[in-house]
C-alpha positions as CSV (number, residue, x, y, z in Angstrom):
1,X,-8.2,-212.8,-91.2
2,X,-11.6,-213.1,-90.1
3,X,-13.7,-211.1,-86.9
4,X,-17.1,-212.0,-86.2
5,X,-18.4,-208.7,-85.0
6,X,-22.4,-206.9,-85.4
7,X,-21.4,-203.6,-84.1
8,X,-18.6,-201.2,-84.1
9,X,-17.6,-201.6,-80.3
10,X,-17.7,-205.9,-81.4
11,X,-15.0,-204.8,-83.6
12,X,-12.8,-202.9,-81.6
13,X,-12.8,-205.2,-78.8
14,X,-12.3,-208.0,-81.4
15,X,-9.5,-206.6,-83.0
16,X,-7.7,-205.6,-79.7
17,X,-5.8,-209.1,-79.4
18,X,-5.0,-209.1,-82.5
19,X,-3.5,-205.9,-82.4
20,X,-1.3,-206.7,-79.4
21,X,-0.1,-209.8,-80.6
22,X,1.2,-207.5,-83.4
23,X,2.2,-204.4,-81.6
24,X,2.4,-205.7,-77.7
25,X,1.1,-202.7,-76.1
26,X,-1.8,-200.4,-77.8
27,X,-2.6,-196.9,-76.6
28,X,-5.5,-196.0,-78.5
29,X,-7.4,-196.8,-81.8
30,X,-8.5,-194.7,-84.1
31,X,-12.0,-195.2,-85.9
32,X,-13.3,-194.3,-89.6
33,X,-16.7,-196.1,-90.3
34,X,-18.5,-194.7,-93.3
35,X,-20.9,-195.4,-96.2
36,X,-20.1,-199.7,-95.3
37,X,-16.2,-198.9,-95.0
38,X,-14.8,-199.6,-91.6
39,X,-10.8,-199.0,-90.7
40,X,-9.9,-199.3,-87.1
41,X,-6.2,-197.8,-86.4
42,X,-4.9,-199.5,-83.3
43,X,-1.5,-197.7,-82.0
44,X,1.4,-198.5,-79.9
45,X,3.1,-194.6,-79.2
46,X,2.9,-192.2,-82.0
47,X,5.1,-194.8,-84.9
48,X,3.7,-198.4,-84.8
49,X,0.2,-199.3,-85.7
50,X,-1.9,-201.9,-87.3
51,X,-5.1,-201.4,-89.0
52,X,-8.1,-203.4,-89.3
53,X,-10.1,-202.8,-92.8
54,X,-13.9,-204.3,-93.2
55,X,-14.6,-202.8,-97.1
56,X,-15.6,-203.9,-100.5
57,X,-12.2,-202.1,-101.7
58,X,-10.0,-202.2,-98.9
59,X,-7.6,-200.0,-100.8
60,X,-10.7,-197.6,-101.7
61,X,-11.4,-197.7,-98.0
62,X,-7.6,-196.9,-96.8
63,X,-7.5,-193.9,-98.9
64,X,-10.6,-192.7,-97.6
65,X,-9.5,-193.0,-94.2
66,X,-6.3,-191.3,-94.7
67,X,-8.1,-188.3,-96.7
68,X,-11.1,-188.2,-93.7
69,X,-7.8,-188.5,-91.2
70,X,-6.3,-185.2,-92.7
71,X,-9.5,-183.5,-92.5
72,X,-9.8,-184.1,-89.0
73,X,-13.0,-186.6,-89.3
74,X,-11.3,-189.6,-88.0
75,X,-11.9,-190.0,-83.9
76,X,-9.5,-191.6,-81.5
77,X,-10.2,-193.0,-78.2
78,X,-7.5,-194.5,-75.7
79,X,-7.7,-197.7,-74.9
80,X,-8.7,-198.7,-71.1
């Protein structure tokens, strides 16, 4: 799937219907944007979630974001 986006915020706004369409209701994303890799975690409670990947190697990218999660470097906002 493509999203047309030139910033970070683009993206998160852009991904939002997409992640409700998936999940219904989202309570807050989660965002890991380094070195060019970009995941955006969108969550529905503490069990469902869908995440948005913008990487040369998305799997590269996921494990990244799941190292930088467990090291407390990945920041979540609710969603408003």
């Amino acid at each position: 799937m493509e999203i047309k986006a030139l910033t970070i915020d683009e993206a998160v706004k852009a991904g939002l219907p997409i992640a409700r369409e998936v999940l219904g209701v989202i309570d807050r994303y989660c965002l890991y944007d380094v070195s060019g890799e970009v995941v955006i975690e969108y969550w529905r409670g503490k069990e469902l979630s869908v995440k948005l990947i913008y990487a040369n190697d998305p799997a590269k990218a996921l494990m990244h974001y799941y190292n930088a999660e467990r090291s407390g470097l990945v920041r979540c906002s609710s969603v408003s």
